[in-house]
Short mmCIF file of the C-alpha atoms (twelve columns), coordinates in Angstrom:
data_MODEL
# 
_entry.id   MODEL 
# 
loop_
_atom_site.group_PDB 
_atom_site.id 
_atom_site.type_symbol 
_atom_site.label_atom_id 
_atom_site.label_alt_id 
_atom_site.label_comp_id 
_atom_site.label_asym_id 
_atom_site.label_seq_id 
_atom_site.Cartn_x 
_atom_site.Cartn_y 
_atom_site.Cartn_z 
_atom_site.pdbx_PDB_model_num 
ATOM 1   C CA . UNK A 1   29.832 -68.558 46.260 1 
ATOM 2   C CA . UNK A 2   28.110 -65.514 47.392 1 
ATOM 3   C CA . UNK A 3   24.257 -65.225 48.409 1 
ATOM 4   C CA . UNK A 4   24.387 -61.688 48.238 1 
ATOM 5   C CA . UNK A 5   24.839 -61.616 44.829 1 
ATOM 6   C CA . UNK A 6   21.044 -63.202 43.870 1 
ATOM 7   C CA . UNK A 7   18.458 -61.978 42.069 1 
ATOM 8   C CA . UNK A 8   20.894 -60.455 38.890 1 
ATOM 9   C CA . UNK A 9   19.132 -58.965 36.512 1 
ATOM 10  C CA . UNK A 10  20.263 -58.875 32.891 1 
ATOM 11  C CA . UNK A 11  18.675 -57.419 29.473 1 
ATOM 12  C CA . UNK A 12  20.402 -57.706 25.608 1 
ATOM 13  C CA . UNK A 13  18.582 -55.500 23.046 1 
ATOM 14  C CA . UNK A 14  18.950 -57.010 18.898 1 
ATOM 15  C CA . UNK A 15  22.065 -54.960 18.834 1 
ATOM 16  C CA . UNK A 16  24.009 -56.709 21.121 1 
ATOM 17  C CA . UNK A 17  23.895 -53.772 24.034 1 
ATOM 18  C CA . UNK A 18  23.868 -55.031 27.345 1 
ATOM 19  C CA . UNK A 19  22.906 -53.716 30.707 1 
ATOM 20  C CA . UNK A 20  22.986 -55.580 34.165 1 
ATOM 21  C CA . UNK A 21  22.714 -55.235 37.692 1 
ATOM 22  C CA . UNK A 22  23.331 -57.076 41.075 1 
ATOM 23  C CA . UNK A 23  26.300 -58.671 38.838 1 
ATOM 24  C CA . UNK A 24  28.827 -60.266 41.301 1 
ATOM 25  C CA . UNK A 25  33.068 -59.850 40.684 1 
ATOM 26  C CA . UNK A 26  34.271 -63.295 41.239 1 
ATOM 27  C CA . UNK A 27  37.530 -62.745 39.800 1 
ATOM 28  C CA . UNK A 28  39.998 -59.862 38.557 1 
ATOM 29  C CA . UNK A 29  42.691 -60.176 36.062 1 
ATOM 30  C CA . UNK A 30  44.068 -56.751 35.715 1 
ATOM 31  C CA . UNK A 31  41.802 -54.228 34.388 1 
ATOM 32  C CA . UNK A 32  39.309 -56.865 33.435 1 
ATOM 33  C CA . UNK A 33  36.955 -59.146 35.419 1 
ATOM 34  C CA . UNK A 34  35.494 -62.682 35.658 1 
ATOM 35  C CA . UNK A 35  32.075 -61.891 36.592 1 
ATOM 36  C CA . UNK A 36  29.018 -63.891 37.530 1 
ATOM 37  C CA . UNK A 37  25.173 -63.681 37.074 1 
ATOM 38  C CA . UNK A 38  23.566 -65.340 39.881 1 
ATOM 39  C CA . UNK A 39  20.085 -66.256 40.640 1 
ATOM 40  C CA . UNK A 40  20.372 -68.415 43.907 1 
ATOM 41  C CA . UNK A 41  22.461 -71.192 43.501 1 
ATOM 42  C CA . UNK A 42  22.054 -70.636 39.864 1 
ATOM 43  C CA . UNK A 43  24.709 -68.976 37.489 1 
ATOM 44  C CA . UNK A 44  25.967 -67.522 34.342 1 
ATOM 45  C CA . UNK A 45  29.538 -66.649 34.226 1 
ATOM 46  C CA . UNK A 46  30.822 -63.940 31.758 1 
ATOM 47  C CA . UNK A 47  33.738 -61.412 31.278 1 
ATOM 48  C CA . UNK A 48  33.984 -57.362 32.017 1 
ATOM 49  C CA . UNK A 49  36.291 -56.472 29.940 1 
ATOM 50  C CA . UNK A 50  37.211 -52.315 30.609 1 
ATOM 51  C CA . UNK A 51  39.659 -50.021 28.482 1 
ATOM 52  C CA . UNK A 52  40.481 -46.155 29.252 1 
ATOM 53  C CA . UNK A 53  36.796 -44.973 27.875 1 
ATOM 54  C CA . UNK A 54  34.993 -47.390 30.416 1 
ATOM 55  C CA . UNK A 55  32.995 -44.900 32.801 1 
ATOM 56  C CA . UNK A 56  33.600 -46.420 36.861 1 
ATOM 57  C CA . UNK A 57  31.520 -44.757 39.507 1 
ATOM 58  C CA . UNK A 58  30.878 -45.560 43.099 1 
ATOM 59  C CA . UNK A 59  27.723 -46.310 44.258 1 
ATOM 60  C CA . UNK A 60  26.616 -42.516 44.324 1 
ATOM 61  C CA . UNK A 61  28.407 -41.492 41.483 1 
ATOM 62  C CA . UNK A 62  31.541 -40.273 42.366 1 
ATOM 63  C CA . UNK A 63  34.592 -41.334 40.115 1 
ATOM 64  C CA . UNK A 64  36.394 -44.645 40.968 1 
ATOM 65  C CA . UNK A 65  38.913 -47.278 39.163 1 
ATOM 66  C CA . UNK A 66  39.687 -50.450 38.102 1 
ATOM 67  C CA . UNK A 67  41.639 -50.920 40.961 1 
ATOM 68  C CA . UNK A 68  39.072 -49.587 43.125 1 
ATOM 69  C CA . UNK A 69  36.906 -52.709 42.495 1 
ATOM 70  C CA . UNK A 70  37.619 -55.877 44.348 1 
ATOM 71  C CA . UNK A 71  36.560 -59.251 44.494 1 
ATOM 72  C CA . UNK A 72  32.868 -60.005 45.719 1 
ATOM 73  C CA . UNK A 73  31.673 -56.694 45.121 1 
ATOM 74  C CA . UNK A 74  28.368 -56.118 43.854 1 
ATOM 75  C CA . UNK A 75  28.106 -54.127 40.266 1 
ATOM 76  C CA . UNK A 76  26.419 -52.695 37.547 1 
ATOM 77  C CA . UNK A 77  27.437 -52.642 34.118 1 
ATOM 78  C CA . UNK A 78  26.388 -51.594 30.277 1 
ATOM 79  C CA . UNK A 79  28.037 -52.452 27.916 1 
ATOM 80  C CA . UNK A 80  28.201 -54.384 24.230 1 
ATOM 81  C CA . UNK A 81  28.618 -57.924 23.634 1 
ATOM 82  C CA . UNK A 82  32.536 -58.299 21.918 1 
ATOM 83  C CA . UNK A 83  31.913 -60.388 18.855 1 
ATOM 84  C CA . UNK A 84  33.133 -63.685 18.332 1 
ATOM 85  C CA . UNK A 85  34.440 -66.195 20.703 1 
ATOM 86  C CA . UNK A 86  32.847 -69.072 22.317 1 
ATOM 87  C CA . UNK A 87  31.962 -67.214 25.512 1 
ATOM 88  C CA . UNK A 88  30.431 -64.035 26.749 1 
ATOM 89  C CA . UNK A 89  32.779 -61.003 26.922 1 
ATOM 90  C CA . UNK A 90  31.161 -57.437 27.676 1 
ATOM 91  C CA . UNK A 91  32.902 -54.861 26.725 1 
ATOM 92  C CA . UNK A 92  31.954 -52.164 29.456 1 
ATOM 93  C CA . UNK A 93  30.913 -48.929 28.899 1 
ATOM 94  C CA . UNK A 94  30.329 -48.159 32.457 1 
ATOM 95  C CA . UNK A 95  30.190 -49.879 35.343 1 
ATOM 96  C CA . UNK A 96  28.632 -48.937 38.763 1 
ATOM 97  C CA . UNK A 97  30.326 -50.343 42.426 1 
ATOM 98  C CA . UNK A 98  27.585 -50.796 44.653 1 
ATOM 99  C CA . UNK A 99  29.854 -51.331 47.872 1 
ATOM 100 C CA . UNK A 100 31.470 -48.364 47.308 1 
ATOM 101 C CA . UNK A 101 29.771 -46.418 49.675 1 
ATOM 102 C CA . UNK A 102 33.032 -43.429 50.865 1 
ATOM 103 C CA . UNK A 103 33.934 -40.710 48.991 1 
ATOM 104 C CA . UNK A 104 35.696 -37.294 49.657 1 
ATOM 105 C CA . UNK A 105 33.611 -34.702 50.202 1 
ATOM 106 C CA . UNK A 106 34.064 -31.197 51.798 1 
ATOM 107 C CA . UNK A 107 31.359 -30.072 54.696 1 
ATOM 108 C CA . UNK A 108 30.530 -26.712 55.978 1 
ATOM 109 C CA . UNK A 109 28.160 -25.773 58.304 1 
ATOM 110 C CA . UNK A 110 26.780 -24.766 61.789 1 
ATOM 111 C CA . UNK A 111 28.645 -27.385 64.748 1 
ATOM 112 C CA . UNK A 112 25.665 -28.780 66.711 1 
ATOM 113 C CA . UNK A 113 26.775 -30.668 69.166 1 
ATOM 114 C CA . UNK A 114 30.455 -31.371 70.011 1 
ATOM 115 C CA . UNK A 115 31.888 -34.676 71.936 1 
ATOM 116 C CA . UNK A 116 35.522 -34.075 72.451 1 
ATOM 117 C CA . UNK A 117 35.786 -37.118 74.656 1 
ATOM 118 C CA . UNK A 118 34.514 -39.535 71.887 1 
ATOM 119 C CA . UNK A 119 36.506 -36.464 69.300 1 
ATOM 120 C CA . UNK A 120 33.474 -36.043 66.977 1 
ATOM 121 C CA . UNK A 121 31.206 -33.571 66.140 1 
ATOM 122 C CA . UNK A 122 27.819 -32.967 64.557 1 
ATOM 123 C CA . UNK A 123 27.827 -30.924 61.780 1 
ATOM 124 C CA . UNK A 124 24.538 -29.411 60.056 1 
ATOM 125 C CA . UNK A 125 25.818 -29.227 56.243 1 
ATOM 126 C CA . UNK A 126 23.491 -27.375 54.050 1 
ATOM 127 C CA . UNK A 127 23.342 -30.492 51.378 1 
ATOM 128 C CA . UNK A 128 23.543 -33.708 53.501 1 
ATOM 129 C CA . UNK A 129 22.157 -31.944 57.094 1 
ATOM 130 C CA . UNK A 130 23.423 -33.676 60.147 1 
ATOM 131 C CA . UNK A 131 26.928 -35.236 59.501 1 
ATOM 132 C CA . UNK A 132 29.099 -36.788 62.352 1 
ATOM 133 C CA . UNK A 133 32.366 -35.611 61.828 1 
ATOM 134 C CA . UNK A 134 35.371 -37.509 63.577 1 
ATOM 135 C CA . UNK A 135 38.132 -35.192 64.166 1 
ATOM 136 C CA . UNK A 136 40.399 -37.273 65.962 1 
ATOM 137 C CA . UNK A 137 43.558 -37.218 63.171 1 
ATOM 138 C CA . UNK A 138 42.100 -33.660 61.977 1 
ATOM 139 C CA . UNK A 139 44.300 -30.227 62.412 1 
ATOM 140 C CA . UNK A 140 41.350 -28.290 64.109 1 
ATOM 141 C CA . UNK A 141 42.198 -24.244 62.964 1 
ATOM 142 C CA . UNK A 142 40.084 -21.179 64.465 1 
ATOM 143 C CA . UNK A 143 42.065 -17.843 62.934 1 
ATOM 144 C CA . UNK A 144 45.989 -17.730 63.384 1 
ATOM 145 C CA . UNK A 145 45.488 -20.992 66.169 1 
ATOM 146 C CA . UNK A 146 45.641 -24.305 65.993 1 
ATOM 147 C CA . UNK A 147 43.101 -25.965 68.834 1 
ATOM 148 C CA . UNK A 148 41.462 -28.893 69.817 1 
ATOM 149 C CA . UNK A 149 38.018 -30.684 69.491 1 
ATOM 150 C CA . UNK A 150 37.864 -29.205 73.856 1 
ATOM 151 C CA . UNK A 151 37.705 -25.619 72.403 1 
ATOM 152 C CA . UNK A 152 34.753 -26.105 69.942 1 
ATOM 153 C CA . UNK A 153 31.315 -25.499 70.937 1 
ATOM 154 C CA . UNK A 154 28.311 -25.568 69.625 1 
ATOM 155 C CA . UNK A 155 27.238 -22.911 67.467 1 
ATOM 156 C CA . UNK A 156 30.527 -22.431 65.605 1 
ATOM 157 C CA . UNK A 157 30.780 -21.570 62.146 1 
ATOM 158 C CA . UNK A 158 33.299 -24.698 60.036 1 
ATOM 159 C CA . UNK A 159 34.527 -23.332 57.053 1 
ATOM 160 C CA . UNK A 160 35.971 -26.103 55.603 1 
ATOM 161 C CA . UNK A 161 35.848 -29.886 56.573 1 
ATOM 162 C CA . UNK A 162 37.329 -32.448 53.797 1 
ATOM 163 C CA . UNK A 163 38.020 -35.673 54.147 1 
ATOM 164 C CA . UNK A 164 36.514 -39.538 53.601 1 
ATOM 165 C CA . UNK A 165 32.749 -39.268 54.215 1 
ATOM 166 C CA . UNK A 166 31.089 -42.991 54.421 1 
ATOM 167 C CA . UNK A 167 27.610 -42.695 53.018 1 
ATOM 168 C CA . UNK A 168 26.587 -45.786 55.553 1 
ATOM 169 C CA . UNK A 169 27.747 -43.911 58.389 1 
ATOM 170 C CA . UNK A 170 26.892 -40.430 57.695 1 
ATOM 171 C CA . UNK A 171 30.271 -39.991 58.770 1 
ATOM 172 C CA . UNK A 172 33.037 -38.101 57.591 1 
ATOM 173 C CA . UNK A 173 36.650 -38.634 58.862 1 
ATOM 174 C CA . UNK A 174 37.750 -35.270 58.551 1 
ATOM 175 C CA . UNK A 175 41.958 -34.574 57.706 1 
ATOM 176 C CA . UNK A 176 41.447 -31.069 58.715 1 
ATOM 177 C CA . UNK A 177 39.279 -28.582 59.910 1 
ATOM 178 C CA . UNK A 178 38.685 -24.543 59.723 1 
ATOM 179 C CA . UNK A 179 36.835 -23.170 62.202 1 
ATOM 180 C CA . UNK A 180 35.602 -19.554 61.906 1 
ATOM 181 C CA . UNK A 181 37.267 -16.775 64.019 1 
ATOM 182 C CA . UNK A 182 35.072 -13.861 64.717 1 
ATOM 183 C CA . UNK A 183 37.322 -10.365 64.114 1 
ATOM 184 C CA . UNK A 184 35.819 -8.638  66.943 1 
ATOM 185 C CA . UNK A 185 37.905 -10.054 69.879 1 
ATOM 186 C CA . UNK A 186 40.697 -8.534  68.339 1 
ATOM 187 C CA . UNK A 187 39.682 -5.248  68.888 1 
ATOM 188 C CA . UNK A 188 40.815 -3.359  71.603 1 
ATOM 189 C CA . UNK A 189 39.106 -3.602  74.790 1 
ATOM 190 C CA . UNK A 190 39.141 -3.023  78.222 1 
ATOM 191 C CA . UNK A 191 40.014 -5.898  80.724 1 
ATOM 192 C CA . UNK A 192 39.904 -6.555  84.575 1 
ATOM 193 C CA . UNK A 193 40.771 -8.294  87.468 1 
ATOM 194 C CA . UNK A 194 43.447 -9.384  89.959 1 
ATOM 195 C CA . UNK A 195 47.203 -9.235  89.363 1 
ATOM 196 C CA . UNK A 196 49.172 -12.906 90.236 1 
ATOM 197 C CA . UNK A 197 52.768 -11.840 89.256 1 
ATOM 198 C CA . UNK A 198 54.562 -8.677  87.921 1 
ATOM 199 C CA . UNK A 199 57.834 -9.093  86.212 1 
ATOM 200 C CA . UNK A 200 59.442 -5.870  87.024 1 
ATOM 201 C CA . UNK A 201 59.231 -2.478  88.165 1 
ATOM 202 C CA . UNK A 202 59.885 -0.928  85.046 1 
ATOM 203 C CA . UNK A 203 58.643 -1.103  80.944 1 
ATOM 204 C CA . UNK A 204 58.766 -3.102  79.631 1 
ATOM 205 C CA . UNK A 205 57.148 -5.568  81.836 1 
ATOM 206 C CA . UNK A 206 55.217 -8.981  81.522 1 
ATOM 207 C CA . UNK A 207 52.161 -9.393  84.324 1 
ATOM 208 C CA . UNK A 208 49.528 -12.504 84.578 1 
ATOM 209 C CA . UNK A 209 46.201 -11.755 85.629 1 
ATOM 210 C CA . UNK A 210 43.122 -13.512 86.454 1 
ATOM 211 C CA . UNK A 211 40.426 -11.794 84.368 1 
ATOM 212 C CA . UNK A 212 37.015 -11.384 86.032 1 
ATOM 213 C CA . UNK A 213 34.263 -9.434  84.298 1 
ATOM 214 C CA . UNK A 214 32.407 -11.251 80.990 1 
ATOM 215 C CA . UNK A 215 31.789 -14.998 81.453 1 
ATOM 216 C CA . UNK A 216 33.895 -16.252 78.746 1 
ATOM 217 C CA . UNK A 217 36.996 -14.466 80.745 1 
ATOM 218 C CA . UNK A 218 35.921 -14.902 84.142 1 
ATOM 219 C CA . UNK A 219 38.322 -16.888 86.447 1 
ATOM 220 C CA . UNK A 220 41.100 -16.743 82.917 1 
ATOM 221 C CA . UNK A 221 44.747 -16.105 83.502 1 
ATOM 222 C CA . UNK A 222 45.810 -13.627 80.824 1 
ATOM 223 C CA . UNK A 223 49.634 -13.204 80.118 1 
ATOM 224 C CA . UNK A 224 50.007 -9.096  79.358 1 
ATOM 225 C CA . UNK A 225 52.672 -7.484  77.824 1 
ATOM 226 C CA . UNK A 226 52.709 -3.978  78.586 1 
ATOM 227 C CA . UNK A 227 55.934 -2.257  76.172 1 
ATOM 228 C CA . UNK A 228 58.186 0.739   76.725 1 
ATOM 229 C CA . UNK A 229 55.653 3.920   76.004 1 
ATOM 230 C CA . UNK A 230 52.914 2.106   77.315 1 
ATOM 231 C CA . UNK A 231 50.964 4.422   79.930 1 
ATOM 232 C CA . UNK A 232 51.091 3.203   83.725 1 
ATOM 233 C CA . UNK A 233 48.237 5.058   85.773 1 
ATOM 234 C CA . UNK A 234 46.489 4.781   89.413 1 
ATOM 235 C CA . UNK A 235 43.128 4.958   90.037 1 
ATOM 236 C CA . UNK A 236 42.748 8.502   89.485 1 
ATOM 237 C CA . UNK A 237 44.266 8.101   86.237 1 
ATOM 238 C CA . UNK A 238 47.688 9.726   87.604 1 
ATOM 239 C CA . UNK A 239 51.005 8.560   86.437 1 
ATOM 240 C CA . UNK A 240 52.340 6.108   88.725 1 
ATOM 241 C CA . UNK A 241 55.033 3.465   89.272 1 
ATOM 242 C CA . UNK A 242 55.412 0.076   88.724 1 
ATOM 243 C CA . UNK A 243 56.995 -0.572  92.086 1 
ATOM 244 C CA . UNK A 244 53.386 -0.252  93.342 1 
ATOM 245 C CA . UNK A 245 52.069 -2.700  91.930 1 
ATOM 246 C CA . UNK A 246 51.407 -5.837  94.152 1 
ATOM 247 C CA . UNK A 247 50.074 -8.916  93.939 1 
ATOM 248 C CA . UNK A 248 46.616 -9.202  94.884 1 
ATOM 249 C CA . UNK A 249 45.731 -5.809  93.232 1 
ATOM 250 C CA . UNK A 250 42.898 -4.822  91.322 1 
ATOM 251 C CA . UNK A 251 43.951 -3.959  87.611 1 
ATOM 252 C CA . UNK A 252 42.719 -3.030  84.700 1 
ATOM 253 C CA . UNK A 253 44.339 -2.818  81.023 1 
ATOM 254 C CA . UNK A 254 43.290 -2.142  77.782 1 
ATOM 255 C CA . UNK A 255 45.221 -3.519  74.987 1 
ATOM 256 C CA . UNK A 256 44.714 -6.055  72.252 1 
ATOM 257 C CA . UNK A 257 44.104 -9.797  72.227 1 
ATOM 258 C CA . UNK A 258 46.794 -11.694 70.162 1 
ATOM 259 C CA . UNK A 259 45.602 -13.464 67.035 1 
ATOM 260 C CA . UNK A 260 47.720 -16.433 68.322 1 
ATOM 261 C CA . UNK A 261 46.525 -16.781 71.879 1 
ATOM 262 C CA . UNK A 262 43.155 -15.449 73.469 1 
ATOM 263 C CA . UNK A 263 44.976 -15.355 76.641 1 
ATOM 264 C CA . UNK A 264 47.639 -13.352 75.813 1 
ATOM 265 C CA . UNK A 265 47.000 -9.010  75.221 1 
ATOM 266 C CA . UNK A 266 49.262 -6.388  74.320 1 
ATOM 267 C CA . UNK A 267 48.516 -3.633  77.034 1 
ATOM 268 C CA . UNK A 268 48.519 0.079   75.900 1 
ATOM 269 C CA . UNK A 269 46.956 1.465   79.403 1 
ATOM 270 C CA . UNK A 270 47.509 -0.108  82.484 1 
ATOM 271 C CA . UNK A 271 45.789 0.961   85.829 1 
ATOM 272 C CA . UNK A 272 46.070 -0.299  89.082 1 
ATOM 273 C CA . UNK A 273 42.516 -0.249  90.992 1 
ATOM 274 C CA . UNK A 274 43.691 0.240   94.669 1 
ATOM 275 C CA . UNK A 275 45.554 3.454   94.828 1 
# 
């Protein structure tokens, strides 16, 4: 029999209502359980009897079944006492699963810390503060992409984070997460650095170049996709051609950053630096 189960504490009022805690399931028959009062090796058997009105919660009161409750688990229960019979039946009003203890719950927040080795993250969530959040089976979404746990940082904005949070833990396994995506890279900008390859010598043509300039783009390869119309100037800011262009060259475009890929810019101007 179970120790943990000790120190139950019952209480009948003239009326026959009952209430009683630390109550240990020793048995289920369908919706209805063999229970046990215990008091050390001390015990007092009885039966829960439930129906569709009984009220089940988990430990901190979110909804739960019959079928949610297993054997060994620690409850509490009000109820009445069902008349008749030659043993104690409670007819349960509502009953209370103290193990329990996971739930789903939705988090949003401020990301505090990210571990995308270990493929958690700390999440400050305004009602339960610091949460670990393991991401691992998660879609991670920032915008139009999909990216992973590598990509987040610490200071990002989560929009929305559901999945099983464990009350011991303070964890919640999260089934997805949405990441916000600030609007303003998306708006055209200039960019620079040093062309790697050229796919033509006419529009429309696809180059790669490794962006130099902020810190978040230094050292980058961008893929730029300059279309038909698109203007194609020197340094002087002087028509020029394509065929010009080589490898090695200073460049500079200004364009757009696709909502799909930060790497990736359609090019409206494109300049070559170094004639």
């Amino acid at each position: 029999m179970s120790t943990s189960a000790a120190n139950s504490e019952l209480h009948f009022t003239p009326d026959g209502t009952f209430t009683a805690k630390n109550v240990l399931i020793y048995q289920k028959a369908g919706t209805n359980f063999f229970s046990r009062a215990v008091w050390g090796t001390t015990f007092l058997r009885f039966v829960i009897v439930t129906s569709t009105s009984t009220v089940i919660t988990k430990k901190y009161g979110e909804s739960a079944t019959a079928a949610d409750i297993k054997e060994q688990d620690i409850i509490e229960v009000t109820g009445t006492l069902a008349q008749g019979g030659d043993s104690m039946v409670i007819n349960a009003k509502t009953i209370r699963d103290t193990n329990l203890q996971s739930a789903g719950k939705t988090f949003t927040g401020t990301v505090i810390s990210v571990n995308a080795d270990s493929q958690t993250f700390v999440l400050n969530d305004k009602t339960f503060g610091k949460v670990t959040v393991a991401a691992g089976s998660a879609t991670i979404t920032k915008g139009a992409r999909t990216i992973s746990l590598y990509e987040m940082k610490a200071g990002d904005k989560v929009l929305n984070a559901p999945g099983t949070y464990s009350y011991p833990h303070n964890t919640l396994t999260a089934s997805s997460v949405i990441v916000y995506q600030d609007d303003k890279v998306f708006l055209p900008r200039n960019f620079q650095g040093t062309l790697k390859s050229i796919s033509g010598s006419s529009l429309p043509v696809t180059l790669v170049v490794t962006v130099s300039g902020l810190p978040a783009q230094a050292g980058t390869d961008y893929t730029v996709y300059v279309p038909t119309g698109s203007s194609v100037l020197n340094s002087g800011r002087r028509s020029a051609s394509l065929s010009r262009f080589v490898v090695g060259d200073a460049v500079r475009f200004y364009g757009v950053t696709r909502p799909t890929n930060l790497t990736e810019v359609d090019a409206q101007v494109l300049r070559d630096l170094n004639f």
